[in-house]
C-alpha positions as CSV (number, residue, x, y, z in Angstrom):
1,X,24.5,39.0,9.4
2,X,22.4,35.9,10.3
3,X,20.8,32.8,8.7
4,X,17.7,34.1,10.3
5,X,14.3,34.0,7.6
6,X,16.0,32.0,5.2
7,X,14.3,29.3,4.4
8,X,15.6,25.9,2.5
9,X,13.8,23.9,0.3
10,X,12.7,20.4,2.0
11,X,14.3,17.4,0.3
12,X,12.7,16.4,-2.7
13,X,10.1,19.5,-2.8
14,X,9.4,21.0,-6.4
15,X,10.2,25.0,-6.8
16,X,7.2,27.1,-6.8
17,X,6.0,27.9,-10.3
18,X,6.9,31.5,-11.5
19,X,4.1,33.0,-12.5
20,X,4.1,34.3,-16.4
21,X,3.3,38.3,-16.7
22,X,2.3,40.1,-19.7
23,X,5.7,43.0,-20.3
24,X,7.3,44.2,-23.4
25,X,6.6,45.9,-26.0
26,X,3.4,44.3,-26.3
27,X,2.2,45.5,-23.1
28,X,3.8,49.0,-24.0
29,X,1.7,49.2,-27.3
30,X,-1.4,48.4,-25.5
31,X,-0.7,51.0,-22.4
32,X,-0.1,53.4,-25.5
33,X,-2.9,52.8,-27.9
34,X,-5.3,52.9,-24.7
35,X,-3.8,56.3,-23.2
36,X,-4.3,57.5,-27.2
37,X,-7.9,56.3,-27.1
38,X,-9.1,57.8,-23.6
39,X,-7.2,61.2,-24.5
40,X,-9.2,61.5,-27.8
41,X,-12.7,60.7,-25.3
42,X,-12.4,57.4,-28.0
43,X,-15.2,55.6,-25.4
44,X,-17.3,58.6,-25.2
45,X,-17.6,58.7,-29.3
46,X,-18.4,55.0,-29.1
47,X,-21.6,55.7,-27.0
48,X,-22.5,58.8,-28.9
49,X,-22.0,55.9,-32.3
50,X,-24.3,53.8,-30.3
51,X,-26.8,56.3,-29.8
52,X,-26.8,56.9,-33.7
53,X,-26.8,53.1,-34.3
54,X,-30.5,53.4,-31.5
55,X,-32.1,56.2,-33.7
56,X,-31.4,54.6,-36.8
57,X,-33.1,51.6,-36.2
58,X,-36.1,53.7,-34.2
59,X,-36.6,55.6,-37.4
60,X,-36.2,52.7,-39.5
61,X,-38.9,50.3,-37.6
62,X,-41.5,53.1,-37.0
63,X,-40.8,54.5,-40.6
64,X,-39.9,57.9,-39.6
65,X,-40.0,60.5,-42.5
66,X,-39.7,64.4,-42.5
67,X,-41.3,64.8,-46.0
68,X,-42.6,63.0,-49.3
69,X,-41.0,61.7,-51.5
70,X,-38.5,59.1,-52.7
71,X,-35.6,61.2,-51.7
72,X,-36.8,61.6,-48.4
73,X,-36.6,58.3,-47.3
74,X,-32.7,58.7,-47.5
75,X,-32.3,61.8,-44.8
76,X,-32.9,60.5,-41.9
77,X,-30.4,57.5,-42.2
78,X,-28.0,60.5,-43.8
79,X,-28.6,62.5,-40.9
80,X,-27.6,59.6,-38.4
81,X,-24.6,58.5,-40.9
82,X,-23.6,62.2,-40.8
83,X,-23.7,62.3,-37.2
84,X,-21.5,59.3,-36.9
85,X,-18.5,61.3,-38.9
86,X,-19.1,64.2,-36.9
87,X,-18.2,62.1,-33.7
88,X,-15.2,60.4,-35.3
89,X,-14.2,63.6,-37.2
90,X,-14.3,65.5,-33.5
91,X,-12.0,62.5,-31.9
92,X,-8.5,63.9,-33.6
93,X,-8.3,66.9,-31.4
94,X,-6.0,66.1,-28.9
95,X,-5.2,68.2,-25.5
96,X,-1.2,68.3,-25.3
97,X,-0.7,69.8,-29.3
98,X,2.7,70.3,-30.0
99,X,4.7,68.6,-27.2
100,X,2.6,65.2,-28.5
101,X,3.5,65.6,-32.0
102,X,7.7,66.5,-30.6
103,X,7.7,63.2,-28.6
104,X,5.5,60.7,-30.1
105,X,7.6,58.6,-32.6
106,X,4.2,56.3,-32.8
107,X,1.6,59.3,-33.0
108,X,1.1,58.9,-37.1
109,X,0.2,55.0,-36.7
110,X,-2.3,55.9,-33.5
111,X,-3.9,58.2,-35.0
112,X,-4.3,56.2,-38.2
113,X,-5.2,53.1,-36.1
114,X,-8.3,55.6,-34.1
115,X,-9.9,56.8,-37.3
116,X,-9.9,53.2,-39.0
117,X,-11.0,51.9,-36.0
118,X,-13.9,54.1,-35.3
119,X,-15.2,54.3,-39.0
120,X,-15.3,50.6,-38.5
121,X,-17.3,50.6,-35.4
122,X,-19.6,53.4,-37.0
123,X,-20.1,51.2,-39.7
124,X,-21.1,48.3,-37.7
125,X,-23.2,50.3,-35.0
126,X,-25.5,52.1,-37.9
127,X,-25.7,48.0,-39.6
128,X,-27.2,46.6,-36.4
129,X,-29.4,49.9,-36.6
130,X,-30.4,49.4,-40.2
131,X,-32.1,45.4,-38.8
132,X,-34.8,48.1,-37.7
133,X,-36.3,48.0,-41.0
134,X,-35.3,48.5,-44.8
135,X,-32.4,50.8,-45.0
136,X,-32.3,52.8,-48.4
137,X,-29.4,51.3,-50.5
138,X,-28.6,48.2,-48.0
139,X,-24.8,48.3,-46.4
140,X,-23.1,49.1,-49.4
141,X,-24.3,52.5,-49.5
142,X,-24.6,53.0,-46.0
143,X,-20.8,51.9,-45.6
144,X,-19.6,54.2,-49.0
145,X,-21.6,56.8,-46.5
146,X,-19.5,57.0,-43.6
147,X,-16.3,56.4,-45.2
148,X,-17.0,59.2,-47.4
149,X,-18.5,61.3,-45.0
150,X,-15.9,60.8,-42.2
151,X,-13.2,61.7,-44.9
152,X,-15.1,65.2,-45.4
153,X,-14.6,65.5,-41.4
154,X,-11.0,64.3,-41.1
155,X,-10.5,66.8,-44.1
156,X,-12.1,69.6,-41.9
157,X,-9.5,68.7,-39.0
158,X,-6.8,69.0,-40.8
159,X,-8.0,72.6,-42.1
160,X,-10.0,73.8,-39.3
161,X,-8.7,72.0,-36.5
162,X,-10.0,68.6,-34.5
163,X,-12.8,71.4,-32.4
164,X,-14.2,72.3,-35.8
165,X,-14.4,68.9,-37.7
166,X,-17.7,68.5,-37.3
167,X,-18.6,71.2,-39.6
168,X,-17.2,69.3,-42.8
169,X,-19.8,66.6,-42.3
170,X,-22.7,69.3,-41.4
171,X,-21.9,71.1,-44.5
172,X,-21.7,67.9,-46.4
173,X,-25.2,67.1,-45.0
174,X,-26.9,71.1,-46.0
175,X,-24.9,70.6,-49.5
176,X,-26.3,66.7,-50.3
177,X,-30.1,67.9,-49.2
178,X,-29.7,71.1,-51.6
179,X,-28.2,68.7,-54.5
180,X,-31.2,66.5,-53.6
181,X,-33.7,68.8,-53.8
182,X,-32.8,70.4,-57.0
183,X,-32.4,66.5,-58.9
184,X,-28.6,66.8,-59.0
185,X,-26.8,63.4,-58.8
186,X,-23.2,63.7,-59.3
187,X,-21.1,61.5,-58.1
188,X,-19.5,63.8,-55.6
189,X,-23.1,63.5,-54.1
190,X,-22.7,60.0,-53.5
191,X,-25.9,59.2,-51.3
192,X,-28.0,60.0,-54.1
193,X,-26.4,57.3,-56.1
194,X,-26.7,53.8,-56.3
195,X,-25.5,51.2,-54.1
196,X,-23.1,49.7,-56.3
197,X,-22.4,52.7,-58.8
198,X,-19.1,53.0,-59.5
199,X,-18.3,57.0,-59.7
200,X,-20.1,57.3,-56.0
201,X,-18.2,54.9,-54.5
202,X,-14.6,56.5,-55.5
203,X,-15.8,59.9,-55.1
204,X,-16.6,59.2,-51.6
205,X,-13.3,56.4,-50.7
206,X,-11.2,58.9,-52.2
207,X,-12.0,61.8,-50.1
208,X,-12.1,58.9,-47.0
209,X,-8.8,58.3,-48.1
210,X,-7.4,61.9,-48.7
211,X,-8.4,62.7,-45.2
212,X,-7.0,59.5,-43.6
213,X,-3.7,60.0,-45.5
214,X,-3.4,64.0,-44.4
215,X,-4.5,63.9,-40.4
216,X,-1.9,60.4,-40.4
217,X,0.9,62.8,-41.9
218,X,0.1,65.8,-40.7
219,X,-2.1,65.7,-38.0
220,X,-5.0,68.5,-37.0
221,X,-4.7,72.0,-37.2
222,X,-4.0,72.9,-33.6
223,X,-4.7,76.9,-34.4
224,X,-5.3,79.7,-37.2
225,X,-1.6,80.2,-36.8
226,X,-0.5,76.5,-37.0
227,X,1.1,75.6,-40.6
């Protein structure tokens, strides 16, 4: 063994500075959360929620309607906003199934975190739509909307599976238009209500929060035999 390549320090010369990387569990949460995200196509649903944010506001500015009417004027925007849950509501099917949920200590909070996070981010994509023109309601209804619609999809994943969580949302949609229609306006048909009345509003954050609490616990139905 030989002194040869190693290299002293001059007299007087400073250390080189060590340069500060980003490790832990901080690093670890954000490798996880992101690995979460891209396996549930998370960036994929946010361009879809764009694209629903785009035709809201292109209906709202060139006043798009499909019929007369004052009840009208709220499908289109419930289309879109039922749209919206449909993406998010399709986002809890995962590919791996069972080994995940064996090995994934975490899985409950990330699946928690992706739905909160993506109602949020629908919320805010269909507001910057609704600057296209008058939105019927305003953000309050709009927001009691999603939440309540997403719940009916998150609801549906749990039952069905993450595949066929669309269809709570869709039959949400056919069921609304039929109460609207016929001049029903219960509360568990919460678009037709009011922005600010009360039963709408926990009619539709209850269900939001029934489905939140049940795909966070349990997680989506991964078959007909799954229990």
């Amino acid at each position: 063994m030989t002194p040869a390549g190693v290299h002293h320090a001059a007299p007087g010369a400073r250390p080189a500075p060590v340069t500060a990387q980003v490790t832990g569990p901080a690093r670890g949460w954000l490798r996880l959360a992101w690995l979460y995200l891209v396996s549930r196509r998370a960036p994929a649903a946010l361009a879809l929620l764009a694209g629903f944010g785009a035709l809201l506001w292109a209906a709202l500015h060139w006043h798009w309607n499909v019929a007369g009417g004052a009840a009208a004027a709220i499908v289109i925007p419930l289309v879109t906003e039922s749209g919206a849950a449909a993406v998010i509501a399709v986002t809890t099917y995962g590919p791996f199934g069972e080994p995940e949920r064996a090995t994934g200590r975490w899985l409950p909070w990330l699946r928690l975190g992706a739905a909160v996070v993506l109602t949020a981010a629908a919320i805010g994509v269909l507001a910057a739509g609704a600057t296209g023109g008058d939105l019927p309601g305003g953000f309050v209804a709009m927001a009691r909307n999603v939440a309540g619609l997403t719940g009916t999809g998150l609801l549906a994943a749990a039952a069905l599976g993450g595949m066929l969580a669309w269809t709570g949302p869709m039959a949400y949609l056919v069921l609304t238009e039929s109460a609207l229609a016929a001049g029903l306006t219960t509360p568990w048909v919460w678009p037709a209500r009011p922005p600010l009345d009360r039963g709408g509003a926990i009619c539709a954050y209850a269900v939001f929060a029934a489905g939140l609490a049940l795909v966070t616990a349990r997680g989506v139905r991964e078959s007909v035999r799954d229990t």
